[in-house]
N, C-alpha and C positions, 0 to 999 in steps of 0.2 A: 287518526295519527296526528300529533303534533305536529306545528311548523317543525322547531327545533329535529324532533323526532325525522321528519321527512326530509332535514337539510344532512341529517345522519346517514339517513341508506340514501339519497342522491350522492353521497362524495363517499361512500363505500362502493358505490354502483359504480361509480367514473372511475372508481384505481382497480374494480376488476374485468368493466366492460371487454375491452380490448385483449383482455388475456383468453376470457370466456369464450371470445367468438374467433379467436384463432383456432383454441382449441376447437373446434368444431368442425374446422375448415382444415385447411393444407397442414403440413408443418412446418411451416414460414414463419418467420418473428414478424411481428409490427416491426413498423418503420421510426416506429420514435427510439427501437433501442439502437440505432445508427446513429442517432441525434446524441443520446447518452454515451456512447463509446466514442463520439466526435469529443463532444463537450470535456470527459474524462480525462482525451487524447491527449487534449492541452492544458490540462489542468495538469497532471502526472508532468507532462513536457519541464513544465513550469520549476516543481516540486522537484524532481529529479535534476534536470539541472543546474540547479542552487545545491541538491545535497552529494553532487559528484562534485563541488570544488568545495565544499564546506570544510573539511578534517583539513585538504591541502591550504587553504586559506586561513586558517587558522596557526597552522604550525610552520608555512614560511614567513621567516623575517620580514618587517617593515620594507627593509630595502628591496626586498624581492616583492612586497606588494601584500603583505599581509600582517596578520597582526602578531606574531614570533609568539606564539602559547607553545609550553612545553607539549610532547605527545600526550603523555598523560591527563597533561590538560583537557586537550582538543579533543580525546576522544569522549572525556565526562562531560563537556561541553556538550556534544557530537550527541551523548547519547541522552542528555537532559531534555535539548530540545525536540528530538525524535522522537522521546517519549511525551515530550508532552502536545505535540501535535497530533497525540491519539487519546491524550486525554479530552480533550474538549469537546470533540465530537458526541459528548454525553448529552452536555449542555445542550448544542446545539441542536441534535436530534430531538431533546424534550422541546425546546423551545416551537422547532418546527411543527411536532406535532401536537403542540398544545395552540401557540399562538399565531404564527405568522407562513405555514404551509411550506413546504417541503422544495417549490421553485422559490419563493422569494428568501429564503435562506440560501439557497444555492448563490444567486446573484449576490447578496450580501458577502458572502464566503469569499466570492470570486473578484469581488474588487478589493477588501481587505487585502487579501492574499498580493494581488498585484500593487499596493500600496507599498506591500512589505518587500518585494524583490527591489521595486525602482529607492525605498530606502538602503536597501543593499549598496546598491549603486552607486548611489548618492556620499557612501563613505569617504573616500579619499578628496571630498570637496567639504562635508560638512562634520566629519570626522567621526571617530569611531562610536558614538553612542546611536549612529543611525546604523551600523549593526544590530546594536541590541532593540533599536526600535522597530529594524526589518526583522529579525526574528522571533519579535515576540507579534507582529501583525501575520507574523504567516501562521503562528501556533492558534492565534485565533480566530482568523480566515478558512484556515481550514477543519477548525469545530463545527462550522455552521455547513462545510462544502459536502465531507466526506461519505458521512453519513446518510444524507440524504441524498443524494443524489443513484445512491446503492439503492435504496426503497423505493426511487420512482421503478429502477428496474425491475425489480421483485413485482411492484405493484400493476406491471404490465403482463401479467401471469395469474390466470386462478391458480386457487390451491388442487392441489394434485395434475397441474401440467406438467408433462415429463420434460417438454424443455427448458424447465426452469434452469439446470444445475449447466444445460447446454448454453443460454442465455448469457451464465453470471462467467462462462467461461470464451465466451464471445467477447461479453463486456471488459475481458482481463486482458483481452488481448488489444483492446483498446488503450487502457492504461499503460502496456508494456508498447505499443508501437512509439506511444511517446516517451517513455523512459528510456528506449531502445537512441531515439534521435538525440535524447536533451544533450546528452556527454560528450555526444560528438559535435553539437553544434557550438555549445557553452565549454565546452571543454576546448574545441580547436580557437574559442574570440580567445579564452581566458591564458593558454598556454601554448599558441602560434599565434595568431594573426595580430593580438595587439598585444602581445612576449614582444621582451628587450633581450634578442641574444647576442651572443659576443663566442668567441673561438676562446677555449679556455685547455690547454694541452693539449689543442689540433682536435677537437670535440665541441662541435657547437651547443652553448650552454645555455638554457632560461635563467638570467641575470635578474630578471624582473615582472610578474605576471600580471598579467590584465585582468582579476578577477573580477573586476565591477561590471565591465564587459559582459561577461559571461552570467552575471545576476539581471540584467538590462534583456537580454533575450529571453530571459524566463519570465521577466513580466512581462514583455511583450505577448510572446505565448498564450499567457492567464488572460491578456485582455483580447487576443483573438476567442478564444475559448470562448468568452460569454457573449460576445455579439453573435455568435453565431447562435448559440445557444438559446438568447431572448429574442432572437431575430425569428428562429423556424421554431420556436418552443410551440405556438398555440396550433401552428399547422398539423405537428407530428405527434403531439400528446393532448391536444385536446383541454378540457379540464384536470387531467393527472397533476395533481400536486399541488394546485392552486393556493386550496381551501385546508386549514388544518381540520384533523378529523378529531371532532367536539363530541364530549359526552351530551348525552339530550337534558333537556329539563324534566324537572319534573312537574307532571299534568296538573295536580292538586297546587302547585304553587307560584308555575310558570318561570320556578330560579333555578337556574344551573344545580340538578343534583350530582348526589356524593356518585365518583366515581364505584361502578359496579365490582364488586368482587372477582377475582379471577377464578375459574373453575380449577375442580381438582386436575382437569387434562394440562387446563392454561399454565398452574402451576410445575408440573412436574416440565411440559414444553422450555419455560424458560428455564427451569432450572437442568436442564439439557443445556445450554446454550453459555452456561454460567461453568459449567462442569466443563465442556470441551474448551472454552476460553481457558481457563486455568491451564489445561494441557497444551495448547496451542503458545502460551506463555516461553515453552521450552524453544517452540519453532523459530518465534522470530527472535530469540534472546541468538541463536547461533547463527542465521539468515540474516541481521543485520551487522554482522560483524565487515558483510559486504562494503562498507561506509566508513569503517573504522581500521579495523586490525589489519584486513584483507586488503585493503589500499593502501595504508603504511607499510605492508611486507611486502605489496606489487613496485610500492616503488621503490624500494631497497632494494630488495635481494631476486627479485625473478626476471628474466633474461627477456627486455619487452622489444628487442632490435629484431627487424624484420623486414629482411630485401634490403639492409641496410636501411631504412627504419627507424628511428627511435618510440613506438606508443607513446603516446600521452598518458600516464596514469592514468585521469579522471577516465580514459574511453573501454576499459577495462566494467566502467560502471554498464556500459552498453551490450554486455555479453549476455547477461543473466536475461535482459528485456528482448534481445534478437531470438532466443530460443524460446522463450515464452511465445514471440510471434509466429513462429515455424513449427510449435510443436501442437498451441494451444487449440489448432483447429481440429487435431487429430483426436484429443483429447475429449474436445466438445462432442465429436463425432462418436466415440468410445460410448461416453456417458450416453447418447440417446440413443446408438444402436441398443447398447446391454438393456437398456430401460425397456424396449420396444421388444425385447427376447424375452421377457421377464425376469431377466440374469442381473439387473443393475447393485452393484456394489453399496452397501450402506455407508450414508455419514461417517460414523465415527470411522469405518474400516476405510475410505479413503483418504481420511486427514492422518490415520495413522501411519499408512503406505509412506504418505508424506515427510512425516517427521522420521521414517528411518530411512529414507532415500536422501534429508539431509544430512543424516549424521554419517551414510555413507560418504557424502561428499569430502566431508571435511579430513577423511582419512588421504583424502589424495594431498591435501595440503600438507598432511603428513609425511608425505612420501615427498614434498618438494623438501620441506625442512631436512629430511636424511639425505636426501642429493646433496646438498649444501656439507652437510656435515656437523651442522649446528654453528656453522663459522659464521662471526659477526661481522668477517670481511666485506663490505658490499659491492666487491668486486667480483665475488665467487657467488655466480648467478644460478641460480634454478630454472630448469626447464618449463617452457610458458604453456606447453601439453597439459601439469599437473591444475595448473590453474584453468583454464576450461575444461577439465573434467570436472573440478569443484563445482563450477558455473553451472553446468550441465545436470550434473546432480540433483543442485539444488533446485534446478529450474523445476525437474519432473515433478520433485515432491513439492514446490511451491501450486503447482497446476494441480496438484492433489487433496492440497486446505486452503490455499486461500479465497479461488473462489467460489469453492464447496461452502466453506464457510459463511460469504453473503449470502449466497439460495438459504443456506440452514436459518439463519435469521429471519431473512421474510417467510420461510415456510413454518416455522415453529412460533412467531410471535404475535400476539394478540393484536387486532389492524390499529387500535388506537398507541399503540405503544413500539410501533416496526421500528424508530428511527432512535430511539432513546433506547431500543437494545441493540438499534446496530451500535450507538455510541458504546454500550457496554462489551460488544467484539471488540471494539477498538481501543479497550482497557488492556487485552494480553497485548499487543504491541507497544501501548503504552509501558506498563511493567520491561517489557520487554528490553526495550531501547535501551531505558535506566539500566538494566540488569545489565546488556550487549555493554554499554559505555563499561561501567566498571572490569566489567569481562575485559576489555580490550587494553584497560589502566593496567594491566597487571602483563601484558606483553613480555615487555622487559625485564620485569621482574622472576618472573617465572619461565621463559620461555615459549616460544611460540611454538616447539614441539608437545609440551605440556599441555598448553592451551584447547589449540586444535583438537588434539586426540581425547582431552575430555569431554568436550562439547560435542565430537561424534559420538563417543560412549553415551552418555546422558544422556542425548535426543534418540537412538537408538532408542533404549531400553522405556523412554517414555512411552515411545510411538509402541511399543510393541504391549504396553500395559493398557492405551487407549484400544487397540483393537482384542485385547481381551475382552475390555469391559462393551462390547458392540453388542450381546443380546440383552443386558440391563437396561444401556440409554433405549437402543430401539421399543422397549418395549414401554419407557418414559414417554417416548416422542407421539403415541399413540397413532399409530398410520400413518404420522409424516416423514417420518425417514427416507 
């Protein structure tokens, strides 16, 4: 065996080590996917509190603390840069697993990213182009974060360990405990505690918001996240991730040879992964409207006083990630009892459950817009029931694809290529976003009764065309469904 050859299976050996001999043992996770669902926790925190005041900072006036874009605007805005903080994670996966290893991408990721909040910040001192320079360092902070940090998980798991799908839905509730706090944290600096109000017709009013506030706590967040992270990383992972995983050389010439062909399994695997991504496209074009439509109609038209009360729009962001927290253990549990009966649900038939448990959602929003009447009065409120059933809906079916979705990448993707096709998952969100933005431009135009009830139609009948096609892909996937 070559050197090269032997530095190959040494860093194949290290990203399955730990999965192997769990399997073998109890069914307990290692301890580094705590470290991961730590790391994530804050990361998410970060991300999510910047994009629970993003749409509202955009579309309030100067004087109230933002930068007065029309809705229209704000939500193309809204959904350019959301889509393109799933595009880069291509790049960044190739990179990681070509040149520079899948932790020191991570960190790279992780201080980009908090570079980009504290320019958030920074706007009302250095003015508005340190907007566009903090959002365009979080779109590429988090190319290099997202991606990989999903594949150290996967790669704490041989292939065919059944808790894998248990694992990525542990690790989600990681992400969502932080999504869960950020709105409340960043939302209470950004629109109480450093809010200018004033009594305006015997109604205590936000005259002025504190948004930079509430961008400053999210990078703070990003920069807990990675000391924790580089601090216990070699304790709880070991060599995982270190080293990018290199083709060998070749013997006859001692130079980096042509990367190997993919088999006819490897090919039909990814092209599984590239098929459900395309469908997946519908999930979060209607799931991120959470950001856009769904927060411009919470804070108009739906009735958020309580116990006398006013909600804070942005904390409305923290509903979808509270139920993800309470639900997603059950879910986990689901997955590896079924799996251990021999009953477990295949891929594609649980991201499709998914996609029509959204489009059930969005009929209750429907059912808010007929309370109303279709009246543009915004004083004639909708009951705040309709909107956490929406939440609730969407939450189940999100627990259905999205993080079925990581397992199905690292279990179907060739080991030199996990992270450059999780970037390629991260293409439907991508798409997505863009698609959600314009979807939500058209509000007004069309009607938000219109809207809604398309988007449940649609994602409906998607989802119900993906679990059609569940004995073709499985039998694409060869044994790893």
């Amino acid at each position: 065996m070559s050197v090269n050859q032997q530095s190959l299976t040494e860093q194949v050996n290290d990203q399955n080590a730990s999965g192997e001999a769990a399997a073998k043992g109890k069914q307990k996770h290692p301890k580094g996917l705590y470290l991961l669902f730590f790391t994530e926790l804050w990361e998410r925190f970060s991300y999510y509190g910047m994009r629970g005041l993003l749409t509202l900072y955009l579309v309030k006036t100067a004087q109230e603390g933002g930068l007065g874009f029309s809705e229209a605007s704000a939500t193309l805005i809204y959904g350019w840069f959301t889509g393109l903080v799933y595009l880069t994670p291509i790049a960044g996966g190739w990179l990681a697993d070509k040149y520079i290893g899948h932790r020191r991408a991570i960190l790279i990721g992780g201080v980009t990213m908090a570079l980009g909040q504290f320019s958030l910040f920074s706007t009302p001192y250095l003015g508005v182009q340190m907007t566009y320079l903090g959002l365009l360092l979080l779109i590429l902070g988090n190319g290099f974060f997202k991606p990989n940090i999903s594949s150290i998980v996967g790669n704490l798991y041989a292939q065919g360990d059944p808790r894998r799908d248990s694992a990525f839905t542990i690790f989600y509730m990681g992400i969502n405990i932080g999504a869960f706090l950020a709105p409340l944290v960043c939302g209470y600096l950004a629109e109480d505690y450093f809010a200018t109000k004033e009594m305006v017709n015997g109604v205590e009013t936000v005259t002025r918001y504190g948004f930079n506030y509430g961008f400053l706590a999210a990078g703070i967040g990003m920069v807990i996240g990675q000391i924790v992270f580089n601090t216990l990383g070699k304790k709880y992972l070991g060599n995982l991730g270190l080293k990018p995983v290199k083709a060998e050389n070749d013997p006859a010439t001692g130079q980096p040879a042509k990367a190997a062909k993919l088999s006819k399994e490897e090919i039909d695997r990814v092209s599984v992964i590239f098929i459900i991504s395309l469908f997946v496209i519908f999930f979060w074009a209607g799931f991120e409207q959470a950001g856009s439509s769904l927060t411009l109609y919470t804070d108009k038209y739906i009735n958020r006083e309580v116990f006398g009360y006013l909600i804070p729009t942005s904390w409305f962001q923290s509903v979808n990630p509270l139920f993800i927290v309470a639900f997603a253990p059950l879910t986990a549990n689901l997955w590896l009892t079924l799996a251990k009966r021999g009953k477990d649900l295949s891929i594609p038939t649980k991201m499709g459950m998914g996609m029509v448990l959204l489009g059930i959602g969005f009929f209750f929003m429907v059912g808010a817009v007929m309370e109303r009447g279709g009246s543009e009065d915004t004083a004639v409120k909708a009951s705040l029931a309709w909107l956490i059933a929406t939440y609730f809906f969407h939450t189940i079916g999100e627990l259905c694809l999205s993080p079925i979705g990581l397992s199905m990448v690292t279990r179907l993707a060739p080991v030199t290529l996990v992270s450059m096709l999780m970037g390629v998952w991260f293409l439907a969100p991508f798409v997505a976003q863009i698609a959600g933005g314009y979807i939500a431009s058209y509000v007004e135009e069309l009607g938000a009764l219109t809207i809604f009830s398309a988007i449940g139609a649609f994602v409906i009948v998607a989802g119900l065309i993906l679990i059609a096609l569940t004995r073709k892909l499985m039998h694409m996937m060869h044994g790893r469904g």
